[in-house]
C-alpha positions as CSV (number, residue, x, y, z in Angstrom):
1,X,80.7,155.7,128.6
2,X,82.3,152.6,127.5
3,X,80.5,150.0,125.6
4,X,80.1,146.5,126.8
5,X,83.0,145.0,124.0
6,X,85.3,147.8,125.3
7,X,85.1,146.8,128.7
8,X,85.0,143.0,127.6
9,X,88.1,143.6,125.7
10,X,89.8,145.6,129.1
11,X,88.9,142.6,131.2
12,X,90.4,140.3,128.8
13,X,93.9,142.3,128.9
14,X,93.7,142.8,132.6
15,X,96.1,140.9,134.8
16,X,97.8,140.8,138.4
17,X,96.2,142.4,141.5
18,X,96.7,146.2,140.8
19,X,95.1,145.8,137.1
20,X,92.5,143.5,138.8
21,X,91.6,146.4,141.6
22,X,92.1,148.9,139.2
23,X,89.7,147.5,137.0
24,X,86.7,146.8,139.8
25,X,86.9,150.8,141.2
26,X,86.0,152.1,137.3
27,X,83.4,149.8,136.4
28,X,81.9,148.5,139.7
29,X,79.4,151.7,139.8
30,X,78.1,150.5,136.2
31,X,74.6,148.9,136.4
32,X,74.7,147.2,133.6
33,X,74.3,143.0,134.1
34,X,76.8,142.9,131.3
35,X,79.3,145.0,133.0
36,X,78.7,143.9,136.6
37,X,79.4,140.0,135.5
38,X,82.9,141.4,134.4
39,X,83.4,142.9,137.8
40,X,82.3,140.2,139.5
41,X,84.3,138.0,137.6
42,X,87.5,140.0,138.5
43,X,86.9,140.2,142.5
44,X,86.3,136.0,142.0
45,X,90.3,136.5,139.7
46,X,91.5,138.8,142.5
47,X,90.0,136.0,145.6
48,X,91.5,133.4,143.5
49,X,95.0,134.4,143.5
50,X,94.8,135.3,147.3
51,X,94.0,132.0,148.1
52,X,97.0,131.2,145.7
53,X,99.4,133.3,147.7
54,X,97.6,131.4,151.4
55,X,98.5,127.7,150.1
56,X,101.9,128.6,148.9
57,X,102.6,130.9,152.0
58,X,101.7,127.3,154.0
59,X,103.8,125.3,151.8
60,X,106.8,127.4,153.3
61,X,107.2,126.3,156.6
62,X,110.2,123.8,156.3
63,X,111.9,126.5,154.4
64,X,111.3,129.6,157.6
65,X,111.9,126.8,160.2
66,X,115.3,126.1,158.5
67,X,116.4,129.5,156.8
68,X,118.6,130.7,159.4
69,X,120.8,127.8,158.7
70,X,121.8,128.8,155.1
71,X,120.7,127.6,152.2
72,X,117.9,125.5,151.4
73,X,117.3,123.0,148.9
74,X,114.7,120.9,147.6
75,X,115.0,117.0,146.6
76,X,113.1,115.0,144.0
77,X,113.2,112.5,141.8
78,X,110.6,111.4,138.7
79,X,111.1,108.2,136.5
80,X,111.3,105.6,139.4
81,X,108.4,103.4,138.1
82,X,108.6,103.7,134.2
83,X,109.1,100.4,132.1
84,X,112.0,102.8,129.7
85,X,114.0,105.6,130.3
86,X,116.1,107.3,132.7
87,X,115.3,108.2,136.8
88,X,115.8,112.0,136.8
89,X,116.1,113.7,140.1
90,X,116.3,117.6,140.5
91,X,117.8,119.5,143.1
92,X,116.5,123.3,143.3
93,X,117.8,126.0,145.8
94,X,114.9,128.9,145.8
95,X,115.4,132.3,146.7
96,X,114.5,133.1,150.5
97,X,111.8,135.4,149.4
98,X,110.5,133.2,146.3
99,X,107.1,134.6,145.3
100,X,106.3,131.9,142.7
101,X,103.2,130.4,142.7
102,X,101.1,127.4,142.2
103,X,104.1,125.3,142.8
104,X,103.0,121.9,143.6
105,X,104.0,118.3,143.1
106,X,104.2,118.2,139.2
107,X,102.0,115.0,139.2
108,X,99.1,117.7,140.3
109,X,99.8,119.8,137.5
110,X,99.1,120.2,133.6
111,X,101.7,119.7,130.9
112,X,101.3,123.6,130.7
113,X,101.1,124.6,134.2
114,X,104.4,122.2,134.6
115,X,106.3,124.1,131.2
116,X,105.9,127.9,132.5
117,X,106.4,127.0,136.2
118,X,110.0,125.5,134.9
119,X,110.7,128.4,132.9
120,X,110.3,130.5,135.7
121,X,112.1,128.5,138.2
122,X,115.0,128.2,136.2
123,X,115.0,131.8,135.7
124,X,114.9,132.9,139.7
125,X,116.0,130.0,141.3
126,X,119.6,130.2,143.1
127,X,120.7,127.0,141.7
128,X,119.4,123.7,139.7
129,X,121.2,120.9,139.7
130,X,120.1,117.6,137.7
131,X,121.2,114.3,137.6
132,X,120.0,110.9,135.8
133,X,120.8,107.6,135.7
134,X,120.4,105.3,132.4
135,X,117.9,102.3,132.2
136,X,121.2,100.0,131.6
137,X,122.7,101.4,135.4
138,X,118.9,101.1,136.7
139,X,119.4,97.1,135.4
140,X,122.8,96.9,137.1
141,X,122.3,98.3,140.6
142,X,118.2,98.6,141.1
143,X,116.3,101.4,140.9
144,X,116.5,102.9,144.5
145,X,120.3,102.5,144.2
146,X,120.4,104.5,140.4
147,X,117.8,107.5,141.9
148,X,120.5,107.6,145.0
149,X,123.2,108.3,142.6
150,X,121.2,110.3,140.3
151,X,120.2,112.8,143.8
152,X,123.8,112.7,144.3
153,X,125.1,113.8,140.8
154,X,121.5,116.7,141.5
155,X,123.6,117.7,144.5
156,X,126.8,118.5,143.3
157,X,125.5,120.2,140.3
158,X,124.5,122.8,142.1
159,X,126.4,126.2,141.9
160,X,126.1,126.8,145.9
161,X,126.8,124.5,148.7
162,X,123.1,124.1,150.6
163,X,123.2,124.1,154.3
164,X,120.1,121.7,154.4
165,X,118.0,118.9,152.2
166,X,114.6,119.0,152.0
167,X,113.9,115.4,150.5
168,X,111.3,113.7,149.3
169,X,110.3,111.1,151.5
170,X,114.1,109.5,151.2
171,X,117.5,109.5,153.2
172,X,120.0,109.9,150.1
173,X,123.7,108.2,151.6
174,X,126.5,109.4,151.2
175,X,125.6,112.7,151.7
176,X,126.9,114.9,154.4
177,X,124.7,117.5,154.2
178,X,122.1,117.3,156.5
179,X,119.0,115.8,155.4
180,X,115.1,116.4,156.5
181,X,113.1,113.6,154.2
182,X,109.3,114.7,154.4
183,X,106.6,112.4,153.4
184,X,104.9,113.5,150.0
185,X,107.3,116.5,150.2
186,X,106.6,117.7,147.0
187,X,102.9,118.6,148.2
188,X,104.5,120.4,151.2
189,X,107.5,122.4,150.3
190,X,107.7,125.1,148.0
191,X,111.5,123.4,147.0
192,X,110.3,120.0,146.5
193,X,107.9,121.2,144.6
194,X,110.1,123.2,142.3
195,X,112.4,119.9,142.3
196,X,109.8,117.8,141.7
197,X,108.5,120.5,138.4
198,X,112.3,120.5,136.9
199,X,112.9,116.7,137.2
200,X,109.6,115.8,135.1
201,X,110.0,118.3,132.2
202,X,113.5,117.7,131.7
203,X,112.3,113.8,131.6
204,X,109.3,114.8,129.9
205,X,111.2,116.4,127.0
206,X,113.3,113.6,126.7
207,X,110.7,111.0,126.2
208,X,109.4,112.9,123.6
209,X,112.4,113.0,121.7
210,X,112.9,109.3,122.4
211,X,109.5,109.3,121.2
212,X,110.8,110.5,117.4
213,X,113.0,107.5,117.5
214,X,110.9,104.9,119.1
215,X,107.4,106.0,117.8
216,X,105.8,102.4,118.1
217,X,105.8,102.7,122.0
218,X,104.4,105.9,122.2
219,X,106.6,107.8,124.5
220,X,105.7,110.9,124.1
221,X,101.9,110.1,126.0
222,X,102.9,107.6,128.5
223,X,106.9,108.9,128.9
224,X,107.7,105.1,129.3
225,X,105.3,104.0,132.1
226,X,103.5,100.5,131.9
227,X,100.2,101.9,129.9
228,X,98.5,99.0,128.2
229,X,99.1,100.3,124.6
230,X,103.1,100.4,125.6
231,X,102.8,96.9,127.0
232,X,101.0,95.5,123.8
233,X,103.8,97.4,122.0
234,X,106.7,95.7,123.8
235,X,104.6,92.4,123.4
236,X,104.4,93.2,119.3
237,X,107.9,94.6,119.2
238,X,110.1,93.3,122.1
239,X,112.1,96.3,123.8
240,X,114.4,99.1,122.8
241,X,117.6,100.5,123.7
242,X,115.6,102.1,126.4
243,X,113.9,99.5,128.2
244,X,114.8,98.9,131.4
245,X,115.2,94.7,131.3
246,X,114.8,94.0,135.0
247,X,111.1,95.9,134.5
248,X,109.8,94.2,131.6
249,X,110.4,90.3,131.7
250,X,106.8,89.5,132.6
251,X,105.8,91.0,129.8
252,X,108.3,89.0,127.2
253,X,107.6,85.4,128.5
């Protein structure tokens, strides 16, 4: 019989449904507490990640009610309301039978969960395309008008022509594509979702490294947005080459 640490240890190197159900039929006739915690604990792992499959099965039903069309892309944007740094948006084409889970709008997500999630979806995905606009064109033309152009420059980054936008609440112009802009889209398609993921790290990562540069503002915690120790900090230090000048005049008078 195996002791208790042996078992522990087994439970601690088990993962995915077949180790998880595997795992339950050897031990689950073992009466000790010790043991049936463990078991217990896996059924709650293997209910858990059912669950997962539901709400990402339910977060698919743009992509089936459009997938006879061709392909399918997802539209979003991150940076719109920052004080410094670029609007990223993201445009991701999944596979028709993605199986990725726990994609959800990245502002639900931890800095971890948001890391392997992109890792993944750059690695299966059918295409990525990215696209940014600087703080000096967000100055120029507004920040609606820069993520429009950013979307754009997503779109025709991509590898394959889609067939279909799924966008994020917005109608991007000049776009001939036809367009479905969902309301909090990234909490209700599985492609805005992966957009959404793609266009915060990559912007994420960047801050940080403007964060090396600029360490007085502390971009690598608040990745430019108006957080009251980057306000005091523009206050103490006036702007950088970053700062987006038409966002920060209140604070400079």
């Amino acid at each position: 019989m195996d002791s208790i640490g042996q078992i522990t240890k087994r439970y601690k190197e088990t993962s995915g449904m077949e180790e998880w159900n595997a795992f339950i039929e050897e031990y689950q006739s073992d009466s000790r507490s010790g043991v049936m915690k463990l078991v217990n604990s896996a059924k709650k792992q293997i209910l858990a990640y059912e669950n997962e499959v539901q709400r990402t099965e339910s977060l698919k039903v743009y992509e089936k009610n459009y997938e006879d069309l061709g392909y399918i892309c997802g539209i979003d944007e991150v940076g719109r309301g920052p004080l410094a740094g670029p609007v990223y948006a993201a445009a991701v084409i999944l596979p028709k039978d993605c199986k990725i889970l726990y994609l959800n709008d990245s502002k639900q997500l931890s800095e971890k969960k948001r890391e392997e999630l992109y890792e993944i979806i750059m690695k299966e995905a059918v295409s990525v395309g990215i696209g940014n606009r600087s703080p000096e064109r967000i100055d120029e033309i507004n920040i609606l008008q820069a993520t429009f152009e950013a979307m754009q420059d997503a779109i025709a980054a991509l590898s394959v022509e889609p067939a279909i936008l799924l966008n994020d609440a917005v109608t991007i112009p000049k776009v001939t594509i036809k367009q479905v802009p969902i309301i909090k889209g990234d909490a209700k398609s599985v492609s805005i979702a992966a957009a959404s993921i793609v266009a915060k790290v990559t912007r994420d990562r960047l801050m940080a490294e403007y964060d090396k540069k600029y360490p007085e503002y502390g971009f690598a915690s608040n990745k430019g947005y108006g957080s009251a120790t980057h306000i005091e900090a523009i206050k103490k230090y006036g702007p950088c080459e970053i700062h987006r000048r038409s966002f920060i005049g209140n604070f400079l008078k």
